[in-house]
C-alpha positions in Angstrom: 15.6 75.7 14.1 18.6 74.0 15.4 19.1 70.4 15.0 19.1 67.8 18.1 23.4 67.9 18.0 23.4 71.7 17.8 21.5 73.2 20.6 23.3 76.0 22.9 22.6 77.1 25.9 24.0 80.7 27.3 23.6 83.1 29.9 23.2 86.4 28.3 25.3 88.3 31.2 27.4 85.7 32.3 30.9 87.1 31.7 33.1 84.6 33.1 33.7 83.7 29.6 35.0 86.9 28.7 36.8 87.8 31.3 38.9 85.0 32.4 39.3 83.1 28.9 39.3 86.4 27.1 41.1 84.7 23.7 39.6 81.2 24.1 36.1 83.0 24.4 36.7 85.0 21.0 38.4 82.4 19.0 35.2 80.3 20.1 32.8 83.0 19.0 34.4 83.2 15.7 34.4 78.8 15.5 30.3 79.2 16.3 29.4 82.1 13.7 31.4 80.7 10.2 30.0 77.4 11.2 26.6 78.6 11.3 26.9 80.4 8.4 28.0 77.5 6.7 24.7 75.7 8.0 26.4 73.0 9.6 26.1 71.0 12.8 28.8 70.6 15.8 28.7 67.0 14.8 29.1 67.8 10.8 32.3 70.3 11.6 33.9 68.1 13.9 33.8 65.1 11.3 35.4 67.8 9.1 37.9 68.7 11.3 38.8 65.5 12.9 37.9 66.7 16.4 35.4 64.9 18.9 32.0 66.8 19.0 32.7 67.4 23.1 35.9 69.1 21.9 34.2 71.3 19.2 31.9 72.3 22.1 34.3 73.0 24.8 36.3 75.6 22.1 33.1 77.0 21.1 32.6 78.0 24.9 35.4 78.7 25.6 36.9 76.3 27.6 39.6 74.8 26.2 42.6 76.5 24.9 42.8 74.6 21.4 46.2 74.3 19.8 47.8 75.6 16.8 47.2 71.8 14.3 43.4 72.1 16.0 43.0 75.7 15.2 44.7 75.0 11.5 42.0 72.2 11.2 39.2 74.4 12.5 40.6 76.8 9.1 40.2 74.5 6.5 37.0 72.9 7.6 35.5 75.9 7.9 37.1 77.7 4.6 38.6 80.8 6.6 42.0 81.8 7.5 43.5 80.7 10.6 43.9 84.6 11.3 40.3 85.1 10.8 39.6 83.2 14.3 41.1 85.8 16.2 39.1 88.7 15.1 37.0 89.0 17.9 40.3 89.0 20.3 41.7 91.4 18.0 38.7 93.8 17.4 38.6 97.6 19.1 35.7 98.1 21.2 34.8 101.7 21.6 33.7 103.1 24.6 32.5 106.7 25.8 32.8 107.8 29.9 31.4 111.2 30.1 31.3 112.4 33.6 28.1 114.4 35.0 28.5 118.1 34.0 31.3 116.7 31.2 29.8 116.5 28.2 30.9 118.2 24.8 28.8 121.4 24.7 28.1 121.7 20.5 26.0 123.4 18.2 23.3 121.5 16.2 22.2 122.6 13.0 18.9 124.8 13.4 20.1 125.3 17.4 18.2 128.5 18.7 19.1 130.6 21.3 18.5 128.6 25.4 19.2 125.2 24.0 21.8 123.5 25.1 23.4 120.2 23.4 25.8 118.2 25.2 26.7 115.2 22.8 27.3 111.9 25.5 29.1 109.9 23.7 30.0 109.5 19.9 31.1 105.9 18.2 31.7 106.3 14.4 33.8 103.1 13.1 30.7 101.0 12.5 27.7 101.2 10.0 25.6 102.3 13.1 25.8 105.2 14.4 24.3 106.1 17.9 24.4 109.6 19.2 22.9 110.6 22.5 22.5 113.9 23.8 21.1 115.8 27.2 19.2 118.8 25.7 18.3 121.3 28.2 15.8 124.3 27.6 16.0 127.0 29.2 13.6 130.2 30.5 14.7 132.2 27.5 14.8 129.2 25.1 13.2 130.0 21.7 10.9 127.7 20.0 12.0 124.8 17.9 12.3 125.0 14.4 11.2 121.2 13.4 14.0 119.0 12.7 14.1 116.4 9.8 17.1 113.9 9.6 17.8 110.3 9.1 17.2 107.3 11.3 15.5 107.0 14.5 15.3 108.9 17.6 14.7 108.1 21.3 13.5 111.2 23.8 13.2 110.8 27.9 11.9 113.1 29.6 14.1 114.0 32.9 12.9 117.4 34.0 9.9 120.0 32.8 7.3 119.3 30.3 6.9 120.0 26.5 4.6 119.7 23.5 7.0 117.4 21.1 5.7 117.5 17.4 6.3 114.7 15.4 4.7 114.6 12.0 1.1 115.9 12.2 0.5 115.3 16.1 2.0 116.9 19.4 2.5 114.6 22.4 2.7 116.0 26.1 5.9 115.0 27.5 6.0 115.0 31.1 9.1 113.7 33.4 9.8 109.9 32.8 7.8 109.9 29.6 9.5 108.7 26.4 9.0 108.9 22.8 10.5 106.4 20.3 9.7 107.9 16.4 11.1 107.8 13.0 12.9 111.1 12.7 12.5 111.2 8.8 9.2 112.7 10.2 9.7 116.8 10.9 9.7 116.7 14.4 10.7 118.9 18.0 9.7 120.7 20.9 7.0 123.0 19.9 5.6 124.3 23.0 7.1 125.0 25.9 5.1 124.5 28.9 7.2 124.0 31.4 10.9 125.2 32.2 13.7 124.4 32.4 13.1 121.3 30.7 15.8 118.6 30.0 15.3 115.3 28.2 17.5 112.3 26.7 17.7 112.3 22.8 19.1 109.4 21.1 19.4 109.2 17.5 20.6 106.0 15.5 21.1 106.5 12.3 23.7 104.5 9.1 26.9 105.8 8.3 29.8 104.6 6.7 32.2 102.0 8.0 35.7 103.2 7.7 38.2 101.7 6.1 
């Protein structure tokens, strides 16, 4: 619960922020996460630092370009580098643009014969890994093996209709149905009612953050 000095008000997809004051923004971010982490107030950092509280709040938004001796002041209070308010700024953001019909065409392990992956997008720098496919079945596609992996998995249903196991229980899957399961479960399409069929799989699963 925030205290009576602390309280923050934001418009989730406002991006005026971002986009016009792209390094003020970031360097702001950064200010508002170490201070919360060390459990401290806009008023309590400020009194650290030596800065007004309506200064503290216009860097935290992002609206003031502070200077190098605040920015140095900001450092110590908080315990951090100077460097380590620019991360944000600095930071790659990935980013995937497959165009229709584009998408890398791959082989999944236990992939049978009229099953087509194309793999959307792929981001593997981070501890999370998201992976979504467009899985099309065709007239001559054979039936699932059942699948068993890590993490969780999201299914829409665009075109056709199927009987998707998961665990002990087969669920209908008509277009513009979804299904949102643990995949640790031994799961897939195991009857095929209703072809070509094509639905949306995204899986989420941990990986490794690379060094």
């Amino acid at each position: 619960m925030k205290r009576d000095d602390d309280r923050e008000y934001q418009d989730p997809h406002s991006l005026s922020g971002a986009s016009e004051n792209r390094l003020e923004y970031a360097i702001g971010q950064e200010v508002r996460a170490f201070r919360h982490k060390l459990d401290m107030t806009v008023s309590e950092l400020a009194r650290a630092a030596g800065l007004s509280a309506g200064m503290l709040s216009k860097i935290e938004n992002g609206l003031t370009s502070p200077s190098l001796a605040t920015l140095q002041a900001l450092s110590r209070a908080l315990q951090v580098p100077v460097t380590a308010l620019f991360r944000r700024y600095e930071e790659a953001r990935e980013v995937s643009h497959v165009r229709a019909g584009d998408g890398l065409t791959i082989n999944r392990r236990g992939t049978r014969a009229g099953h087509q992956y194309q793999l959307l997008g792929h981001v593997t720098s981070k501890r999370l890994i998201v992976e979504p496919y467009l899985i099309t079945l065709s007239e001559t596609s054979d039936v699932f093996p059942l699948f068993q992996h890590a993490g969780l998995e999201f299914i829409h249903m665009l075109e056709g209709i199927v009987g998707y196991r998961h665990a002990d229980r087969t669920y209908r899957l008509e277009p513009g149905d979804s299904l949102f399961f643990d995949a640790d479960a031994p799961h897939g399409p195991e009857e095929l009612i209703d072809l070509p069929a094509r639905f949306l799989s995204i899986i989420c699963y941990e990986g490794q953050e690379a060094s």
